[in-house]
Every structure is written in C-alpha cells, then in structure tokens.
C-alpha positions in Angstrom: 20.3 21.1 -10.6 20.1 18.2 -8.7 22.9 17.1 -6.6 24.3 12.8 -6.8 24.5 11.8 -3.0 27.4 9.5 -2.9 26.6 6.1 -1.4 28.9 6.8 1.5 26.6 10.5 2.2 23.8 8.5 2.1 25.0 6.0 4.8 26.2 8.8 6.6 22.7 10.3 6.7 20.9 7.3 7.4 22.4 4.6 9.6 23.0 4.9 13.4 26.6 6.0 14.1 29.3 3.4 14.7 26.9 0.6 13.1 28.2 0.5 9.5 29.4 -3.0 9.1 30.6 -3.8 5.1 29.8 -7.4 4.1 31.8 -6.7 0.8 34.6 -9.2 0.0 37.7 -8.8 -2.6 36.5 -8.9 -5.8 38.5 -11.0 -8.1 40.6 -8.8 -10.5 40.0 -10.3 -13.8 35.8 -9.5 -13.1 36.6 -6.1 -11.8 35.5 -3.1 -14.0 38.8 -1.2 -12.6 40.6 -3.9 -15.4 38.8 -2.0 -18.0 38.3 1.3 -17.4 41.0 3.2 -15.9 39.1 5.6 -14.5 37.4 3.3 -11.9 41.1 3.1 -10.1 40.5 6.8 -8.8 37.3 6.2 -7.3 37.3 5.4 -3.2 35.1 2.6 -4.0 36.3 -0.7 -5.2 32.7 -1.5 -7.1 29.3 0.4 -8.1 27.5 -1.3 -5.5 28.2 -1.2 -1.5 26.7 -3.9 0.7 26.2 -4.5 4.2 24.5 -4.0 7.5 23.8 -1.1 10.1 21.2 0.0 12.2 18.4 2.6 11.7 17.5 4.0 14.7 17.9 0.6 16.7 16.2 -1.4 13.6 18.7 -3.7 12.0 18.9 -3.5 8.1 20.8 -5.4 5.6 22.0 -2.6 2.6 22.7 -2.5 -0.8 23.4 1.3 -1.9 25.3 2.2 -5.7 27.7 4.5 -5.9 27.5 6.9 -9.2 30.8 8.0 -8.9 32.3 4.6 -10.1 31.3 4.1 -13.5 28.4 6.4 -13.4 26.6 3.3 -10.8 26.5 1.1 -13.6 26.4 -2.5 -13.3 28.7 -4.9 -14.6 29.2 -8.9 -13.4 31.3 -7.9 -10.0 28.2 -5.5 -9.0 25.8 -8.1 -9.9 27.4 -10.9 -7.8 27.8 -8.7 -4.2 24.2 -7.5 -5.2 22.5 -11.0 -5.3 25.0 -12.3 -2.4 23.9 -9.5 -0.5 20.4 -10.1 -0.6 20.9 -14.0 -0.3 22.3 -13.2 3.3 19.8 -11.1 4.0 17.7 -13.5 3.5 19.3 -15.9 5.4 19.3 -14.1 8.0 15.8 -12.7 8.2 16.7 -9.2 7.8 14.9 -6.0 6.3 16.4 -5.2 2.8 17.2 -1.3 1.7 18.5 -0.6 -1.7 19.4 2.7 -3.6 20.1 2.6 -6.6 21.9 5.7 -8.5 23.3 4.3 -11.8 23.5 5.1 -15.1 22.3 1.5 -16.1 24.0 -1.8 -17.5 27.9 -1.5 -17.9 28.6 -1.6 -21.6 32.1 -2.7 -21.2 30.6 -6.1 -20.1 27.8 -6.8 -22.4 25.3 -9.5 -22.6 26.6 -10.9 -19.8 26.1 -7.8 -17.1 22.9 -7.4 -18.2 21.6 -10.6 -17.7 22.7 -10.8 -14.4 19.5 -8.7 -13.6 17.8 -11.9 -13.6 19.7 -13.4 -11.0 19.3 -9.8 -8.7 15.7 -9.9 -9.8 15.5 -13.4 -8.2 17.4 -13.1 -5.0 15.1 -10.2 -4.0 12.2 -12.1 -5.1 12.9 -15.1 -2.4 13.6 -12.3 -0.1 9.7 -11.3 -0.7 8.6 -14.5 -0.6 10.0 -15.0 3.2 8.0 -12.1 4.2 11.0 -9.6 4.6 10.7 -5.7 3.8 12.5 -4.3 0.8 12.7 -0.4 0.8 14.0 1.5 -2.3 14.9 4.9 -1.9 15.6 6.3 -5.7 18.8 8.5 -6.0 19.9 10.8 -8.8 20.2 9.4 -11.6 18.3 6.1 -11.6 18.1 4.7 -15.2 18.1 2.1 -17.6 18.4 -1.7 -16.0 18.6 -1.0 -12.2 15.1 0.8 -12.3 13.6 -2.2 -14.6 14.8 -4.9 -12.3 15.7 -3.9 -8.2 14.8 -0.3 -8.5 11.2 -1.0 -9.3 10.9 -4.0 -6.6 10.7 -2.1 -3.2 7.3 -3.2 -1.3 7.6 0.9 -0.3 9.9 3.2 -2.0 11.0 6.8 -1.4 12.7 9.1 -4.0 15.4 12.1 -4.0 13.9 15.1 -4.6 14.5 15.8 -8.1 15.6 12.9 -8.9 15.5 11.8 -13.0 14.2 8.2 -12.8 13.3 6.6 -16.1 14.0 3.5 -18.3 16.2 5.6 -21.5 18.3 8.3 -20.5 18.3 11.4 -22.9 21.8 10.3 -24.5 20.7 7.2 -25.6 16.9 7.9 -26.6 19.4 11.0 -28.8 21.8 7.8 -30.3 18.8 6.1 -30.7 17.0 8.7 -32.8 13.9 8.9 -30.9 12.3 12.8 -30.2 13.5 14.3 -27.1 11.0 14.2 -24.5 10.4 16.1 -20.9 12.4 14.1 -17.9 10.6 12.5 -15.4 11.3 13.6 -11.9 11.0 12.1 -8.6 8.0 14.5 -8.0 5.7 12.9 -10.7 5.6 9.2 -10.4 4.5 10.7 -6.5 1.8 12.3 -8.5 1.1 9.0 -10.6 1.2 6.5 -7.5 4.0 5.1 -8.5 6.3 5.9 -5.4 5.7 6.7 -1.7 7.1 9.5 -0.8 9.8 12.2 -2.2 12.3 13.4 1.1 16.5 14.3 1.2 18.6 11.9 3.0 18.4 13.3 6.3 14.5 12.5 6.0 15.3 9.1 5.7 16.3 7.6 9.4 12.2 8.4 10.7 10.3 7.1 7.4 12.4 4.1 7.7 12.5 3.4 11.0 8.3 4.0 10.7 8.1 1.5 7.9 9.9 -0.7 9.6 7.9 -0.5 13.1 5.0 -1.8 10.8 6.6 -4.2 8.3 10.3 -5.3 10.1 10.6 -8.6 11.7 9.7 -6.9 14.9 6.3 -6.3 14.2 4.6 -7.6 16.8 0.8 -6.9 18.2 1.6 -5.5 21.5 -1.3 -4.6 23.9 -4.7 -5.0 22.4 -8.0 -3.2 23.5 -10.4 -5.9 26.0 -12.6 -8.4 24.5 -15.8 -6.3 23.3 -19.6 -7.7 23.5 -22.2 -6.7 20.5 -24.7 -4.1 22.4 -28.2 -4.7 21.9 -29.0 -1.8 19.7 -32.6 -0.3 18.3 -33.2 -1.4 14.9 -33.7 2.3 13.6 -35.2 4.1 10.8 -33.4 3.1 7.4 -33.7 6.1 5.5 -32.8 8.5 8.7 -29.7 5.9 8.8 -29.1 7.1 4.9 -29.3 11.0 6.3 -27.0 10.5 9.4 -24.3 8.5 7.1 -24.2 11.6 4.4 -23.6 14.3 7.0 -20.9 16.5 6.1 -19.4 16.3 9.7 -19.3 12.6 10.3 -15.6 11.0 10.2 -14.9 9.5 7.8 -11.7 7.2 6.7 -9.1 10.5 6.9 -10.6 11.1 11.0 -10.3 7.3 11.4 -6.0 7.6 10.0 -5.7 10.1 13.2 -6.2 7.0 15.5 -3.6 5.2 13.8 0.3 5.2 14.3 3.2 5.0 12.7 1.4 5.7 9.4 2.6 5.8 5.8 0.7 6.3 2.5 1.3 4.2 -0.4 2.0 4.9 -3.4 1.0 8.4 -3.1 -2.7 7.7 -3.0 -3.3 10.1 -0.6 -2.7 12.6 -2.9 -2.2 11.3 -6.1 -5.4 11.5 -9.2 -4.4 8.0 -10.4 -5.8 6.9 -7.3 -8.8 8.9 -6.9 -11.4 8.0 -3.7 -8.9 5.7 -2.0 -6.6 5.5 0.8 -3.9 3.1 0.9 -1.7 2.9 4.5 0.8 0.8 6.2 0.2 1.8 10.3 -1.2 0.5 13.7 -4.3 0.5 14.7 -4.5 0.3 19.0 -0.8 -0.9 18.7 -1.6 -3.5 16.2 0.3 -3.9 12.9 -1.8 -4.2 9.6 -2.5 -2.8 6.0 -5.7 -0.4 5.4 -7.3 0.4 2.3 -9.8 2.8 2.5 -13.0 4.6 0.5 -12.1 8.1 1.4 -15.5 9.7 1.7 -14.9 13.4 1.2 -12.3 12.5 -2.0 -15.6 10.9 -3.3 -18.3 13.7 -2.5 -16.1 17.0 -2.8 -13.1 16.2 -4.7 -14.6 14.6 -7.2 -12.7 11.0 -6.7 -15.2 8.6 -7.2 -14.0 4.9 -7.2 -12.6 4.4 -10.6 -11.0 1.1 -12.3 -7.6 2.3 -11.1 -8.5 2.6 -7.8 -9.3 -0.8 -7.5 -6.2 -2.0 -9.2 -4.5 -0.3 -6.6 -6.7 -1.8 -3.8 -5.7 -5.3 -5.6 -2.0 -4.7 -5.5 -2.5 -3.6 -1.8 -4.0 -6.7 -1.2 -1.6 -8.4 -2.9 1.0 -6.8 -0.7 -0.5 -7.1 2.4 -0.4 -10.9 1.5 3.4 -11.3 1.2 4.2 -9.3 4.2 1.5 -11.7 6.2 0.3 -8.8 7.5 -3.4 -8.2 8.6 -5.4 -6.0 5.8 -8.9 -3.6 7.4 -10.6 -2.8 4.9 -13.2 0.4 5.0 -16.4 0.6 2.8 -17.7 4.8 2.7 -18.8 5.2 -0.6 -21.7 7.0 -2.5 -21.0 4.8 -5.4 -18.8 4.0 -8.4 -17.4 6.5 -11.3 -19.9 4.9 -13.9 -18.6 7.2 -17.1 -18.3 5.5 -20.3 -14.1 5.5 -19.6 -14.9 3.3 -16.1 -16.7 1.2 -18.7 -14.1 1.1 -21.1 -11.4 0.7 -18.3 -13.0 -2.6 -17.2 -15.2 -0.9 -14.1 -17.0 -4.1 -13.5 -13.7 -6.4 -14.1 -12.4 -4.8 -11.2 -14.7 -5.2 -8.8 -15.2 -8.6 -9.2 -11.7 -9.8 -9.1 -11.2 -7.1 -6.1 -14.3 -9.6 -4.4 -12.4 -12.8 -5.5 -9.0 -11.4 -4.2 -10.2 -10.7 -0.8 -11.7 -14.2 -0.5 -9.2 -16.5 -1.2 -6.6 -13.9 0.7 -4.1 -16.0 2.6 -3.9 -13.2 5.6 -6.5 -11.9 8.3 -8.4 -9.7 7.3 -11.4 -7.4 8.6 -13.9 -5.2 6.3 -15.3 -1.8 8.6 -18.3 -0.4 7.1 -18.3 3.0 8.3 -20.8 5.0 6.5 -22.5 4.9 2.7 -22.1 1.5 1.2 -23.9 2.2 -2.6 -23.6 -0.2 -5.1 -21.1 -2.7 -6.3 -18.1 -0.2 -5.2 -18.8 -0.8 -1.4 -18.9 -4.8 -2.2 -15.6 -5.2 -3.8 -14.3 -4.2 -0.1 -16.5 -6.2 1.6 -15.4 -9.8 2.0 -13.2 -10.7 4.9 -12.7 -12.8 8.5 -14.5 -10.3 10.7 -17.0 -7.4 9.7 -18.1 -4.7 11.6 -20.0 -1.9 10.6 -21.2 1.2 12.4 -24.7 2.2 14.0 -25.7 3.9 11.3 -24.3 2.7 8.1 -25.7 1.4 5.1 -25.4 -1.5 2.0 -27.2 -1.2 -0.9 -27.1 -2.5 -4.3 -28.1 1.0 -5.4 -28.2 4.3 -3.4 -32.3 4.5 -2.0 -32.9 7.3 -4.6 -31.4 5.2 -7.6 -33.5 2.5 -6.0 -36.6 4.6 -6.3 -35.9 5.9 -9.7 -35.5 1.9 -11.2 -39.2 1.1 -9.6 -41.0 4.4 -9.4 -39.4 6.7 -12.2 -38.8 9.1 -9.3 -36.7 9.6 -6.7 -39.7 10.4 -3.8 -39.9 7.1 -3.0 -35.8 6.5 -1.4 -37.2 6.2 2.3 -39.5 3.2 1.3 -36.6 2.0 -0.8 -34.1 2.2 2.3 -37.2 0.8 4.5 -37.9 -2.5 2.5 -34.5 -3.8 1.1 -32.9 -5.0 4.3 -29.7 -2.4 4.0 -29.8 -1.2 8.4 -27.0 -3.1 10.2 -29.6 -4.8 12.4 -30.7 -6.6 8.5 -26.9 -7.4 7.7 -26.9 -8.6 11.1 -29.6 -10.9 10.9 -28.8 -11.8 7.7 -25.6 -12.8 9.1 -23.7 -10.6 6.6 -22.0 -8.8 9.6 -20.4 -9.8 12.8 -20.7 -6.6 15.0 -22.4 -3.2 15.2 -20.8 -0.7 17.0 -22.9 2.4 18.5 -23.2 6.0 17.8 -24.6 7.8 20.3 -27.4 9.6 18.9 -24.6 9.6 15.6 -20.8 9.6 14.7 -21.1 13.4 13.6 -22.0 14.1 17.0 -19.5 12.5 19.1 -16.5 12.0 16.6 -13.9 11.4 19.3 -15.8 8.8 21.2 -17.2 7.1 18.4 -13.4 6.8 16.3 -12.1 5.4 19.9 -14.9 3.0 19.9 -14.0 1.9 16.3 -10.5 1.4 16.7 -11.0 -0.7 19.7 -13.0 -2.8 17.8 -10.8 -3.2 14.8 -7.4 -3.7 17.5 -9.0 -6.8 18.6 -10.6 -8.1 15.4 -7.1 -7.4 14.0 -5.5 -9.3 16.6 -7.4 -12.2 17.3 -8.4 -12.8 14.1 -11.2 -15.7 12.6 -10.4 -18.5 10.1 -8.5 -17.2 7.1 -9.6 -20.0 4.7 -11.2 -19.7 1.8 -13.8 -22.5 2.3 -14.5 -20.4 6.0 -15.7 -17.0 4.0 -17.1 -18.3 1.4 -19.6 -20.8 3.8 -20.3 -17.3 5.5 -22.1 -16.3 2.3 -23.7 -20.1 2.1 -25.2 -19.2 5.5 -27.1 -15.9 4.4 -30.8 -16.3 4.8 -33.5 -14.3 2.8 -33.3 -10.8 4.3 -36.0 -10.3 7.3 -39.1 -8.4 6.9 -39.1 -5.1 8.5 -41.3 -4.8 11.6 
C-alpha cells in the first residue's frame, strides 16, 4: 500500500538543512477549518497547505506543499488564500514555484465558496507562468478531485510518488455517485501516457530539482560557448550515396546526440512513453547552453515501430509552447524516414498537425535552431523545420518523399530512387544554395564512422547558434522562405 508523506517529511527530504523559512501568517479563526471540524485541532498543522521558502541544493525555491493529515489535504477558503498569496510573492519576487499537492479535493464543509477559489489559485500561478518562472509539481498520495484539476495539473515539469492514486473522482464518490467502479490510476501510468515526467520517492527529489532548475531557474545563464565556427567548403557529393550513409544502422542519431548534453530531463515521459511514439522531448544544455530540444528519434522510427504520429506532434506543439513561456531557446532535430500514414494518422488529423507544428515554429516568440541530422522524408521532417538558424549535417537529406517513393510516383518502380535523389535538389550543398540552410557541418568520410568527433562537431555548432542567436521575428523567417530561389541544376 502506498504510504502519505506528510508535508513536513517531504521538506525534510528535499530542502537544504537549516533553510526552511515559513511565510504562513495567522489565519483568522472564523475562516479556519479547525472552527468546524474538531478534528483539525489535533493536527501539528494549522491549515492543509504549508507555504514558504528554502533552498534546494543552493537553488532558492518558493513552496507550496498540502498536508493530508489535516482534513485529508482538502482545501477550504483559509488554504486557498495562503495558496494564491504564496504564489503572488513568489512572483514578486522572481522565484521558482514547487507545489505538492496530497489532498483529498474541495472541503465540503465550505462549499461553493472553497471551490471557487480554484480560480483565483489557477490565476496566481498563471501570472507566475507568464513572468517566465518555473513551477514544478511533484504528485503525492492521494492527489484527487479539485487540486489535480486546477494547480496539480499546472506544473511546466511534474514528478510523481511512486504509487501514487492521482485522478479527478476518488472511488467513494464515483460509489455515492452510482457510477461502475473502475481500476485506479497510478503514478506509474500517466508516465506511460506522457502525462507526467518522472515517478521518484522524496529522497529523489533534491537532484531532479536542482537539474530542472539548472536549466529553467532564474539562474540559467549561457556560460562559456564553443568559438565562432566558419562554413567549410565541402564537395557537393553523390545524393543517393548521401541517402545510403544517412540510413546506416550505426550513425547517431538524436539518443547519441542527448549524451553531449547536460543536466538532462525528459518530458512528459516521451522517452519512453507509446503516446509519444518517434519523439524526444528534453529540457538540458547543450556546450553549457540552456534550451528545449525536441527530437525525431531515428531508431524509435526504424526498429521500434514509432513513426511520427498526430500525437507526437501535439506534443512537439505543447513543447513549443513551453519553450516559449520559459523564453528559453528550442533545437529542433529533423531524422525521420517519414510519417505514420495509416488510416487512424488520417483520422487523427495527420496533416492538421503538421501544418500548425510549421505555423507554430514560425511565429515562435524565442530563438530557435532546426539540426537536420540525417533522413528528412516527407512532410514529417518539415513540420520541424522552420527556425532562426539551420544546420544540417554532411550527409543528410530533405525530400518531399523518400527517393524510392519518389521513383514509384514517376516510374511505377522503385529502381529509379538514385536519379530521384540526383535531380530534386535534396544534398545540403542544394538546401544551401537554395538558401534553405545556413551551415553544413562535415562527416569525415561519414557520422557512422567517427561518431565521437562528428557529435562534438555538432554540439559546437548548435552551442553557438543557441547562444548568439538570429532575428526571432516572424516577418525575419518567413522572408527567409521569400528568398528561396528555384533549386540549382545538378552539375
């Protein structure tokens, strides 16, 4: 069974010792629960809710943490208020926000009124956003009803109890209530459905917030960046043995490129998670640089069976989205062999998605930089592709169709995919020319070859585009697509 961590064990396990500092005033009696309910009285805890400050390994955090043990968490006006005032001042005074919520839900006692004040809660936290500050949630045992519809839900990276029962309608009122009984929903499985980070016991808690934190907190800054780089004069290659080198199994892909990054951590489980098939979504530093990377995870999509789906790109929109709010730089990474095109995709709005994922990442009010790294087949590889600064390796690829598919639409056979590759323009020297790309960066003969060299090359490149970023306005991308001229003919 799984145990209720009291909000004082879980500042206990968390905060730096000596740091605690309680920014909870006297409530006034006549809005206190304790009035009502006579139990409250023999609780350590003068209200559901504990606010305040401390320090996580040397990162100052403002904290809002319930405490099940008075009035089963639940939240009544009193709660509400030091809720809301807690966030306001943290706010105010530009600090991280962590909130755990372990609660029953609304306090009955109180009615209407309590729950309405998840408006106000909703609110305060939303202007907290809206300055750019980090909100964590980590999800205790129980976490029902109100708290998870309103604060609960609002973390820009939450974390769970192992174990934990999260869900809307507990089992005693879905019982009163008269609807069927139905399995609980653990802490384990919105992991599995993307819906949360991470699932780790308290005494995990100090390192993945403190790594969050390195990456999203107000100190965030760039720190050393690799040299200014120069485009090499490279050989404008064979297409099609471009098209081999990017399929070979032993090239590295987006998984190889997350080993040059630090201070890493996976969003909303996609790194494991079926909802999110083919994609990789990461907060880390790249060459010391903060940003937000969503990537086309190449061997998901060839040996997993992950190909880009419709709810992979809603999840590349909400990381966009996210990466917006927190002002922080996005990279994207284009490696695909193409979309899922089944009849669900289809009926799931395939082609919806990919356009608006292309109209998000244009009008984007933070830096951003596209990497093509390897295949880029079809419409999947363009909804990744707009951005400040792209690069794109020796020997990748773009294509509105994979060479063979290519073949197949003009020749009814697939013999013809080196001509294919040969006369559309898809080499990085074309998208150079065609001024669809800003830099090519070398494989030497190709990345399957020299992994380690080649990655170090990459993430030089993407520190400094990443750091020094180009114009972020939406009239400065879309004139880069104005510019494109008709593709060159191949010598």
């Amino acid at each position: 069974m799984t145990a209720v961590i009291s909000a004082q064990q879980l500042l206990d396990a968390m905060l730096d010792t000596g740091s605690f500092v309680s920014w909870d005033k006297h409530l006034n009696p006549s809005a206190h629960s304790a009035s009502v309910d006579p139990i409250a009285s023999a609780v350590a805890t003068d209200e559901a809710v504990i606010t305040g400050e401390g320090r996580v390994r040397g990162h100052r955090i403002a904290f809002a943490v319930s405490d099940f043990a008075f009035l089963g968490g639940s939240v009544g006006v009193a709660a509400a208020q030091r809720m809301v005032a807690c966030v306001a001042r943290a706010t105010e005074e530009q600090l991280p926000l962590f909130t755990s919520p372990s609660s029953g839900g609304i306090r009955m006692q109180e009615g209407t009124l309590a729950f309405a004040y998840l408006v106000p809660i909703t609110a305060a936290i939303t202007r907290h956003r809206a300055a750019a500050l980090a909100h964590l949630v980590y999800l205790r045992h129980p976490s029902m009803g109100g708290v998870i519809a309103s604060w609960g839900s609002l973390g820009q990276v939450t974390a769970a109890q192992p174990g934990a029962q999260i869900a809307l309608v507990g089992p005693r009122v879905r019982s009163a209530l008269g609807r069927p009984p139905q399995q609980r929903v653990a802490a384990e499985s919105l992991f599995q459905s993307g819906l949360i980070d991470a699932v780790l016991p308290p005494r995990e808690l100090p390192g993945f917030i403190a790594k969050v934190l390195s990456v999203i907190g107000p100190a965030r800054g760039a720190g050393s960046v690799a040299p200014p780089v120069h485009p090499e004069v490279l050989p404008r290659g064979d297409a099609w043995d471009s098209v081999r080198r990017s399929r070979r199994p032993r090239r590295p892909g987006a998984r190889e490129l997350l080993s040059m990054a630090t201070d890493v951590t996976s969003l909303w489980g996609a790194q494991h998670s079926t909802h999110h098939p083919g994609l990789i979504i990461v907060l880390g530093r790249i060459r010391t640089v903060p940003c937000l990377m969503i990537a086309q995870d190449r061997i998901a999509q060839t040996t997993e069976g992950g190909l880009i789906s419709p709810a992979s790109l809603r999840a590349a929109r909400r990381a966009m989205s996210l990466a917006e709010e927190l002002r922080l730089p996005l990279l994207t990474v284009i490696d695909t062999p193409g979309a899922s095109v089944t009849y669900e995709s289809d009926q799931e709005g395939l082609a919806w998605e990919i356009a608006n994922c292309m109209a998000d990442l244009i009008t984007l009010r933070t830096p951003t930089v596209s990497l093509l790294l390897g295949q880029g087949s079809g419409a999947a590889a363009l909804a990744l592709l707009p951005a400040d600064e792209i690069l794109c390796a020796q020997h990748s690829w773009l294509a509105p169709l994979a060479p063979e598919g290519a073949s197949a639409v003009l020749f009814r056979d697939t013999a013809h995919a080196a001509i294919m590759a040969a006369e559309q323009g898809i080499r990085p020297a074309d998208l150079l020319s065609m001024g669809l790309v800003d830099s090519i960066i070398p494989e030497d003969p190709d990345a399957a070859e020299e992994p380690e060299q080649f990655l170090d090359r990459v993430s030089q490149r993407i520190g400094r585009a990443l750091a020094v970023p180009s114009s972020t306005s939406f009239m400065a991308r879309q004139n880069r697509y104005h510019r494109l001229t008709s593709p060159p003919v191949s010598p």
